[in-house]
PDB file as gemmi writes it, atoms N, CA and C in Angstrom:
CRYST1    1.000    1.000    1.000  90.00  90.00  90.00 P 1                      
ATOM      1  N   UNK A   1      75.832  -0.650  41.378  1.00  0.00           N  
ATOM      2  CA  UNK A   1      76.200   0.545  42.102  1.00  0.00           C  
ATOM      3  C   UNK A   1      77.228   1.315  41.286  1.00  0.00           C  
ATOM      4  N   UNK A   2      76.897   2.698  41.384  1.00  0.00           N  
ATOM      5  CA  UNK A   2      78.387   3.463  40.163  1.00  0.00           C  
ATOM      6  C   UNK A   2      79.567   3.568  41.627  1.00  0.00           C  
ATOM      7  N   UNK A   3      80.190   4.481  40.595  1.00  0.00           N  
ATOM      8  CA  UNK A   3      81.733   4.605  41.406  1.00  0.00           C  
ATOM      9  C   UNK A   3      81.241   5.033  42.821  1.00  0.00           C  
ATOM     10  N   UNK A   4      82.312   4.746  43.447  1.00  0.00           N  
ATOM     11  CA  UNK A   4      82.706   5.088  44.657  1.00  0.00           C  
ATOM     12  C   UNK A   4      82.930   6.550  44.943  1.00  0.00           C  
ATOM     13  N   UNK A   5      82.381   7.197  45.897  1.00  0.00           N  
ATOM     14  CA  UNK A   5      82.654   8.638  45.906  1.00  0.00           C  
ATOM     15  C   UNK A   5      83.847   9.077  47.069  1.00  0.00           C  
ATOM     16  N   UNK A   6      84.949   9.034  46.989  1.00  0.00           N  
ATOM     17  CA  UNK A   6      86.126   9.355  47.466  1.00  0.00           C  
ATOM     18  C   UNK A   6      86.796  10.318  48.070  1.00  0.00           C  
ATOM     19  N   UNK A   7      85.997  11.540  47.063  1.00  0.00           N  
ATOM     20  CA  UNK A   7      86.425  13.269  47.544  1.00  0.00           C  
ATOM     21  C   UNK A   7      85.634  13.914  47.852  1.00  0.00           C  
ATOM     22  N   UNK A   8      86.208  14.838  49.046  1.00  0.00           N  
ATOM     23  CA  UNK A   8      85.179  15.543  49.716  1.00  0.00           C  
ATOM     24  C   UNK A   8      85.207  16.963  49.553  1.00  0.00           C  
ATOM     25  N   UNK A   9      84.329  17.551  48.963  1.00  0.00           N  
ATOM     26  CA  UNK A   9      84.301  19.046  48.484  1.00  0.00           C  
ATOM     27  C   UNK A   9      83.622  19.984  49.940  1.00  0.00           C  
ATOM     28  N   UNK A  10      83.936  21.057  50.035  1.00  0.00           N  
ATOM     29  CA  UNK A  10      82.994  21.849  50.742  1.00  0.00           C  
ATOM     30  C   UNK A  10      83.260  22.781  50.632  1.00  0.00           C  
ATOM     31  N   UNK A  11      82.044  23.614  51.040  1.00  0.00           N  
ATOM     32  CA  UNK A  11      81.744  25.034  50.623  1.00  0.00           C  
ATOM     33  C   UNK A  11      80.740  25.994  51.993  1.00  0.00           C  
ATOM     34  N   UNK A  12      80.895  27.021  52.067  1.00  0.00           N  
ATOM     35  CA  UNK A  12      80.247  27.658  53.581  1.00  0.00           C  
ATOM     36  C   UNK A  12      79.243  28.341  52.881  1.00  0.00           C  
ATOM     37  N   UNK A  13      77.831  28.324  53.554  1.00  0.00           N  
ATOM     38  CA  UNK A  13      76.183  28.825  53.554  1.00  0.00           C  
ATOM     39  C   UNK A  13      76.159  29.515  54.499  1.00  0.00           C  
ATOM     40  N   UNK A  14      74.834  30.382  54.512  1.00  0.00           N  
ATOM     41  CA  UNK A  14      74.514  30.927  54.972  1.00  0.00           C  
ATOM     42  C   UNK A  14      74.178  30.411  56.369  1.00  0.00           C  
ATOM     43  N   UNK A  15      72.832  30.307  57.357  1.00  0.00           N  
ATOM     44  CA  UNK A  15      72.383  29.784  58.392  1.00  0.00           C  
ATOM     45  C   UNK A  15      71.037  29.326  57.325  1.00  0.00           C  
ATOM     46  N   UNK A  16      70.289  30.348  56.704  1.00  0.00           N  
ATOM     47  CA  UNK A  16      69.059  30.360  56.395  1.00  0.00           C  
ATOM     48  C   UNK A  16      69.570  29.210  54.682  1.00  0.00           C  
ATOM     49  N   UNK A  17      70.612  29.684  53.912  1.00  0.00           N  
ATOM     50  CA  UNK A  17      70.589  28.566  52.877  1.00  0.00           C  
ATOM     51  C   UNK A  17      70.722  27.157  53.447  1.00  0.00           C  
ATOM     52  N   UNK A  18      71.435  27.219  54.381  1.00  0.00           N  
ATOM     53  CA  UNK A  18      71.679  25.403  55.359  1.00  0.00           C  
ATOM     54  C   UNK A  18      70.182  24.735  54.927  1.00  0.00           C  
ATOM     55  N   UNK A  19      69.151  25.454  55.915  1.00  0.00           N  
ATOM     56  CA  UNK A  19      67.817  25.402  56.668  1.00  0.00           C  
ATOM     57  C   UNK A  19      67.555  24.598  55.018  1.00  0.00           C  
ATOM     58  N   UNK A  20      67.186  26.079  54.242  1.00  0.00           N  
ATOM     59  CA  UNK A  20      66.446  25.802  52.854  1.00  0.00           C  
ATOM     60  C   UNK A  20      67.004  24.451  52.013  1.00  0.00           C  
ATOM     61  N   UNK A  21      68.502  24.245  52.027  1.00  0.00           N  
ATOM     62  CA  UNK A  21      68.979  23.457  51.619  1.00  0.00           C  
ATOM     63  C   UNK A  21      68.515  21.709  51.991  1.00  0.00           C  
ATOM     64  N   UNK A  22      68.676  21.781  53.672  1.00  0.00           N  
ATOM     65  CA  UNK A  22      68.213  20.414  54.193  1.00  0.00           C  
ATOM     66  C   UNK A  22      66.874  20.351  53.995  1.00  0.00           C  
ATOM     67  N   UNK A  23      65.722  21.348  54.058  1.00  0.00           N  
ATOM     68  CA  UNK A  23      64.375  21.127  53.510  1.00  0.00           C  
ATOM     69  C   UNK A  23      63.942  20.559  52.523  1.00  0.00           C  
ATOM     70  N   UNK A  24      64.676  21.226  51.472  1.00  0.00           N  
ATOM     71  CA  UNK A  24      64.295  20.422  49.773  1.00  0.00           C  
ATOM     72  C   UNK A  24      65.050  19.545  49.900  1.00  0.00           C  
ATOM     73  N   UNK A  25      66.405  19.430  50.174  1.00  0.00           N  
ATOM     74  CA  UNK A  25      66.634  17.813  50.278  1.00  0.00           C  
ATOM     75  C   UNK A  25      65.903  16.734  50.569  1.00  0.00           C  
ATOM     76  N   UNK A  26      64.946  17.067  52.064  1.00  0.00           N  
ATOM     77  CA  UNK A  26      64.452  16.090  53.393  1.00  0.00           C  
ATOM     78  C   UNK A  26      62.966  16.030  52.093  1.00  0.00           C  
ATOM     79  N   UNK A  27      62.712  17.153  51.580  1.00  0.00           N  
ATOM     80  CA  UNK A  27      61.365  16.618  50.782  1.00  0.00           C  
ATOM     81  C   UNK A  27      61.160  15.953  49.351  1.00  0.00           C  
ATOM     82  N   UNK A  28      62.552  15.949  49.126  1.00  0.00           N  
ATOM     83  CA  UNK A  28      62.782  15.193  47.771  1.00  0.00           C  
ATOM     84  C   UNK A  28      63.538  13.597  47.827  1.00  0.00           C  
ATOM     85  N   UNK A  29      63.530  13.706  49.640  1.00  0.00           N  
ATOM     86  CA  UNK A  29      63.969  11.924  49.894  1.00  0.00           C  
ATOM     87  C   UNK A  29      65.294  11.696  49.358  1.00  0.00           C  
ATOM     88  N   UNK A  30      65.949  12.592  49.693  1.00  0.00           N  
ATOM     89  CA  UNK A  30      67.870  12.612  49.262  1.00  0.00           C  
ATOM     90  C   UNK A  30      68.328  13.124  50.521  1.00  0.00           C  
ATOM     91  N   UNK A  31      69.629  12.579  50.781  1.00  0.00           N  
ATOM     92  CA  UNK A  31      70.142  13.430  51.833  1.00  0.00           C  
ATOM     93  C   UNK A  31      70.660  14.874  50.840  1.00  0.00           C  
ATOM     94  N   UNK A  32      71.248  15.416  52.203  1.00  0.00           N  
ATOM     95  CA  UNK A  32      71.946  16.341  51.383  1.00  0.00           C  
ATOM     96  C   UNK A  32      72.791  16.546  50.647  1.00  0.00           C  
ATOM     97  N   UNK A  33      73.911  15.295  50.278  1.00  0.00           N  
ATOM     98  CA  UNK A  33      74.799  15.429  49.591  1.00  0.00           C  
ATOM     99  C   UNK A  33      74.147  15.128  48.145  1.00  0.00           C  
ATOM    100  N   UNK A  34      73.299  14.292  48.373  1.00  0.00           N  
ATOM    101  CA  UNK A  34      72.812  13.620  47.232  1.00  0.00           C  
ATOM    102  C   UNK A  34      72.290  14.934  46.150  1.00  0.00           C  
ATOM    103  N   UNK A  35      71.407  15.547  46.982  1.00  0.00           N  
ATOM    104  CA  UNK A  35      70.408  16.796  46.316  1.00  0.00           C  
ATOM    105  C   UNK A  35      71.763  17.600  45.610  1.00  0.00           C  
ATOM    106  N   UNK A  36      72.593  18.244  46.765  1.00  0.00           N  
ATOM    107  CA  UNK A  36      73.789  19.355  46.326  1.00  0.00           C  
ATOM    108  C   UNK A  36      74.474  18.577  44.888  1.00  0.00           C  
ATOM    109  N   UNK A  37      74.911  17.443  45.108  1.00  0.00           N  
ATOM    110  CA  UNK A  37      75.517  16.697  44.119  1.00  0.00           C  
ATOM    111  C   UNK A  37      74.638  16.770  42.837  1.00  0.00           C  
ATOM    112  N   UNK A  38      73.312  16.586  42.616  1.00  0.00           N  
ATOM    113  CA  UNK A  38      72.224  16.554  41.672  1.00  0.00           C  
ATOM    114  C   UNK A  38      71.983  18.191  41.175  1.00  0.00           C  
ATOM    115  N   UNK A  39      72.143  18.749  42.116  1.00  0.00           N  
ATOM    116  CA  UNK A  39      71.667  20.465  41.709  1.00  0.00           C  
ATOM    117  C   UNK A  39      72.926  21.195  40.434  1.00  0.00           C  
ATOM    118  N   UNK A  40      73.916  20.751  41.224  1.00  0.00           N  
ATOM    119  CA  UNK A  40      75.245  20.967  40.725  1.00  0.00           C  
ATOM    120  C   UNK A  40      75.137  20.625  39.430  1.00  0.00           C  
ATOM    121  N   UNK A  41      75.440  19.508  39.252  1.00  0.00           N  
ATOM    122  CA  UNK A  41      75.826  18.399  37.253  1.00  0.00           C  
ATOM    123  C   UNK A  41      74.229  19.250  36.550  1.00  0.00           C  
ATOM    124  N   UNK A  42      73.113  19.104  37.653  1.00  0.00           N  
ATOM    125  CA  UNK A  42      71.971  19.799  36.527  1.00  0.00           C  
ATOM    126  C   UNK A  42      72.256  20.949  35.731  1.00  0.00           C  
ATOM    127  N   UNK A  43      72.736  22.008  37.052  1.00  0.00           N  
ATOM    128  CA  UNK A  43      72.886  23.020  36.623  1.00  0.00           C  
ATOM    129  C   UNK A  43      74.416  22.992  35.147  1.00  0.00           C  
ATOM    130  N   UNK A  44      75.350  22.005  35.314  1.00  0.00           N  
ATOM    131  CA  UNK A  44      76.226  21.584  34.436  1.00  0.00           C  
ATOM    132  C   UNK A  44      75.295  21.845  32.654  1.00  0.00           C  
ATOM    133  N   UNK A  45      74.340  20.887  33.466  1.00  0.00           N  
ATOM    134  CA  UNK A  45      73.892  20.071  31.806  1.00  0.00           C  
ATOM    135  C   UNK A  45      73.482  21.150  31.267  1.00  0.00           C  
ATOM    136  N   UNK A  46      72.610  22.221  31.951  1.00  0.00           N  
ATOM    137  CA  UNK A  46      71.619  22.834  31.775  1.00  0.00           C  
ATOM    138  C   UNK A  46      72.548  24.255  30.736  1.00  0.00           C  
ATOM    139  N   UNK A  47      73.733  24.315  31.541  1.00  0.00           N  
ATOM    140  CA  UNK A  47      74.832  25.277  30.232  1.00  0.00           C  
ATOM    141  C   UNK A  47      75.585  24.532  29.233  1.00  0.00           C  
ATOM    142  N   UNK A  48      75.151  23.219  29.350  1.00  0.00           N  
ATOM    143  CA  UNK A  48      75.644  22.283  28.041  1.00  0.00           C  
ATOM    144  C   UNK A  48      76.968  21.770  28.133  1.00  0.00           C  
ATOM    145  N   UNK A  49      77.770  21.520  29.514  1.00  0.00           N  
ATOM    146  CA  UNK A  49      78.636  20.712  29.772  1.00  0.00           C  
ATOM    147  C   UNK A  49      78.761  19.284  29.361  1.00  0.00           C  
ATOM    148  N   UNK A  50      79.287  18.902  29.162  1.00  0.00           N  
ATOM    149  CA  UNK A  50      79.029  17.194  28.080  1.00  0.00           C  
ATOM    150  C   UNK A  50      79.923  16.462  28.992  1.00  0.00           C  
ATOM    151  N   UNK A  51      80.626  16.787  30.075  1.00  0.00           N  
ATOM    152  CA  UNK A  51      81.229  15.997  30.919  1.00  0.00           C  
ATOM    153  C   UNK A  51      79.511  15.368  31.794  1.00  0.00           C  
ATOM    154  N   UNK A  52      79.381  16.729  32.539  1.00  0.00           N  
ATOM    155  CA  UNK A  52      78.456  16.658  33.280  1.00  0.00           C  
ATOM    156  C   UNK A  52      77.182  15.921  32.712  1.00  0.00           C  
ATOM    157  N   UNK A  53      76.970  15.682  31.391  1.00  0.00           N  
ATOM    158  CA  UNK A  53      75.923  14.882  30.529  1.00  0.00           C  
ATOM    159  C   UNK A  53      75.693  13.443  30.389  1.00  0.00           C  
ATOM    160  N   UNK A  54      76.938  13.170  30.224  1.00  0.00           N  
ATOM    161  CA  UNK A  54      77.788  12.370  30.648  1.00  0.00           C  
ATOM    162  C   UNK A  54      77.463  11.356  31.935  1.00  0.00           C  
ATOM    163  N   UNK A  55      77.913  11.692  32.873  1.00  0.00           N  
ATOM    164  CA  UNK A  55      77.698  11.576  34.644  1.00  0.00           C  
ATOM    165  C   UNK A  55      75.951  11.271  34.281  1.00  0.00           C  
ATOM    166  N   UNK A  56      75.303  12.126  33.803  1.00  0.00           N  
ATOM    167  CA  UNK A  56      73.865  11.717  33.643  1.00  0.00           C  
ATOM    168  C   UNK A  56      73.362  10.211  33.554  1.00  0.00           C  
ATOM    169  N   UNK A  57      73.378  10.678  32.396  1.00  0.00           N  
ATOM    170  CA  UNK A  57      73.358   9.642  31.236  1.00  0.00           C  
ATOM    171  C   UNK A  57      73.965   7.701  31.925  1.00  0.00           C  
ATOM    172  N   UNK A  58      75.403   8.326  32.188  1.00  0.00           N  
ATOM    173  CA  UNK A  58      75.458   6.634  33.391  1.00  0.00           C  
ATOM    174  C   UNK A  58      74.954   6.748  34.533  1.00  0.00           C  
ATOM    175  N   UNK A  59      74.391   7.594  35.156  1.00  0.00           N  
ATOM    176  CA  UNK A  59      73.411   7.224  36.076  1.00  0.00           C  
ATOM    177  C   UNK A  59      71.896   6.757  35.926  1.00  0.00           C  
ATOM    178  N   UNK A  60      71.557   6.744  34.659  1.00  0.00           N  
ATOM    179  CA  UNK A  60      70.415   6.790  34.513  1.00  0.00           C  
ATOM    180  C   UNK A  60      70.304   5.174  33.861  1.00  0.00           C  
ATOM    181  N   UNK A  61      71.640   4.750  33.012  1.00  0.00           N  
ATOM    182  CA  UNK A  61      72.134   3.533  32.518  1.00  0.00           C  
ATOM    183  C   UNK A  61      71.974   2.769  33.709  1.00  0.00           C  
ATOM    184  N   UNK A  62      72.567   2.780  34.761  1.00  0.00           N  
ATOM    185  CA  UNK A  62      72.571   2.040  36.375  1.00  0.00           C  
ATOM    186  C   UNK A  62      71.290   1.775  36.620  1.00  0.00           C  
ATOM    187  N   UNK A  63      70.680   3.055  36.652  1.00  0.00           N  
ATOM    188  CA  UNK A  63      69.088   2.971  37.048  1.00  0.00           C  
ATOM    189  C   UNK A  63      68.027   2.015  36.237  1.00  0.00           C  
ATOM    190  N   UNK A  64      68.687   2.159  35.004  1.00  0.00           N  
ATOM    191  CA  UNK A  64      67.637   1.240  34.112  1.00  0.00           C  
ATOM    192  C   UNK A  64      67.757  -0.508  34.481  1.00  0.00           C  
ATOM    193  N   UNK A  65      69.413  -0.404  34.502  1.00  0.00           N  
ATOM    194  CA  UNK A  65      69.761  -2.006  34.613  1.00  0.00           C  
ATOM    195  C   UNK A  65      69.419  -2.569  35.788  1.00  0.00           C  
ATOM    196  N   UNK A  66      69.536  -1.574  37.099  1.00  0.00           N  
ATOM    197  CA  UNK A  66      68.968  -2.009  38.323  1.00  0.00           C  
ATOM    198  C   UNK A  66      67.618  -2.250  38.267  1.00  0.00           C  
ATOM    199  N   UNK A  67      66.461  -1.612  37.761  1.00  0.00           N  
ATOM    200  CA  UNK A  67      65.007  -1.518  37.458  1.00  0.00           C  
ATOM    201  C   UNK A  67      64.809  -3.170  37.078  1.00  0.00           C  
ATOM    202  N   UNK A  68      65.427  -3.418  35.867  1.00  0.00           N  
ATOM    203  CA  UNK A  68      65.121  -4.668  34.866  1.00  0.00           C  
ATOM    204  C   UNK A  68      65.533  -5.728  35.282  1.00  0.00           C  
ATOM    205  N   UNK A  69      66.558  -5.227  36.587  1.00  0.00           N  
ATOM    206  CA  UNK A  69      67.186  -6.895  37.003  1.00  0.00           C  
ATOM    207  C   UNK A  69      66.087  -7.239  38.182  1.00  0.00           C  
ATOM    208  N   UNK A  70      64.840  -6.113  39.101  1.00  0.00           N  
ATOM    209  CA  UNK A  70      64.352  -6.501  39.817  1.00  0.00           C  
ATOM    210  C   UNK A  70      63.056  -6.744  38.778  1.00  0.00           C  
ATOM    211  N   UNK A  71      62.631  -6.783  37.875  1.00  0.00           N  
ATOM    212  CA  UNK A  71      61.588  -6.906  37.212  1.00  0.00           C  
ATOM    213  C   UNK A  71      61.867  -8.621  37.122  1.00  0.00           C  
ATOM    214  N   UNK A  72      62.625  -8.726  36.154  1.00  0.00           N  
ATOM    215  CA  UNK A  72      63.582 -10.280  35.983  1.00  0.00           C  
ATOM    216  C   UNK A  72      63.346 -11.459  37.168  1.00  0.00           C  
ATOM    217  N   UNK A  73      63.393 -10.403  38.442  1.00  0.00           N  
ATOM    218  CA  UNK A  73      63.894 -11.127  39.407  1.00  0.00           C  
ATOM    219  C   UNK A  73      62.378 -11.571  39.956  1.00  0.00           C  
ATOM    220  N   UNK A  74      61.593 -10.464  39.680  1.00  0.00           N  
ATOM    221  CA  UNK A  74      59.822 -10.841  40.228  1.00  0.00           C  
ATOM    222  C   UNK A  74      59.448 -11.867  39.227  1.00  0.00           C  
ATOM    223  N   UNK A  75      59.681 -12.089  37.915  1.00  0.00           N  
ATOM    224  CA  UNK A  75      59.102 -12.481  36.740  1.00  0.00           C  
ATOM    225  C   UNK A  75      59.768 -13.706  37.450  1.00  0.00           C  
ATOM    226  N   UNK A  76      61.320 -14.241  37.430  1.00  0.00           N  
ATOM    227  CA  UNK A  76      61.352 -15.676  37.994  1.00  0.00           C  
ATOM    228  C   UNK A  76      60.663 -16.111  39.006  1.00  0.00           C  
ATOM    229  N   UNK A  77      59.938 -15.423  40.510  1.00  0.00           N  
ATOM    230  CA  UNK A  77      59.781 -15.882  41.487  1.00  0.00           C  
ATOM    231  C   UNK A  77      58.442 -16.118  40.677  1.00  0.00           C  
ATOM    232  N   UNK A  78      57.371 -15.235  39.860  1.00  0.00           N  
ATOM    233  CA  UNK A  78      56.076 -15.780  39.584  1.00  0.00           C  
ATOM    234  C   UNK A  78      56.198 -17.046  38.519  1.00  0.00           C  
ATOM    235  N   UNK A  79      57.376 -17.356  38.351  1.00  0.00           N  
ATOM    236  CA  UNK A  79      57.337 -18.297  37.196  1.00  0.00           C  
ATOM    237  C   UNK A  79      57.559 -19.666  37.983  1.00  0.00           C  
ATOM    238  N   UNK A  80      58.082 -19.495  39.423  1.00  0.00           N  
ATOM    239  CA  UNK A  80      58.166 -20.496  40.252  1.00  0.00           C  
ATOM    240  C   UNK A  80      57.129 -21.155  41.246  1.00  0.00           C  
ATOM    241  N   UNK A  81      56.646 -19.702  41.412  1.00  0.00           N  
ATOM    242  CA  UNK A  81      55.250 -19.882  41.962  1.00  0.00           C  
ATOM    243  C   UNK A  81      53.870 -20.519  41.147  1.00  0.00           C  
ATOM    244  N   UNK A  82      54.425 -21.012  39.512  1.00  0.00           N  
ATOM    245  CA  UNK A  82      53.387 -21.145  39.229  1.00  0.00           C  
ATOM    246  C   UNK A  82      53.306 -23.070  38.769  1.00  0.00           C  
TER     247      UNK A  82                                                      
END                                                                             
């Protein structure tokens, strides 16, 4: 799991950005903080912020190691099963 998220930012929408906002969230299977949080650092990377590249990059490190430890983890149970 990465860091702990601690601080709470906010910012005021429209009625109709809310709506649009929780939609693409609800259809991309993120809540909403998750999506806003993701839109944000993209839009970071995307003007070439290297903090925000950064933040990527170890999330994607997490993602890999989490992936390989459940691969690992199927590969022992078929190795037990056999």
């Amino acid at each position: 799991m990465g860091p702990s998220r601690t601080e709470l930012m906010q910012f005021k929408v429209t009625p109709e950005e809310r709506k649009l906002i929780e939609n693409v969230a609800k259809k991309q299977g993120m809540t909403v903080s998750e999506y806003v949080r993701a839109a944000v650092i993209m839009d970071m990377v995307l003007e070439g912020e290297v903090g925000a590249m950064k933040v990527v990059v170890d999330s994607i490190g997490r993602k890999a190691v989490q992936v390989l430890r459940r691969r690992a983890d199927r590969l022992a149970d078929l190795g037990a099963e056999g």
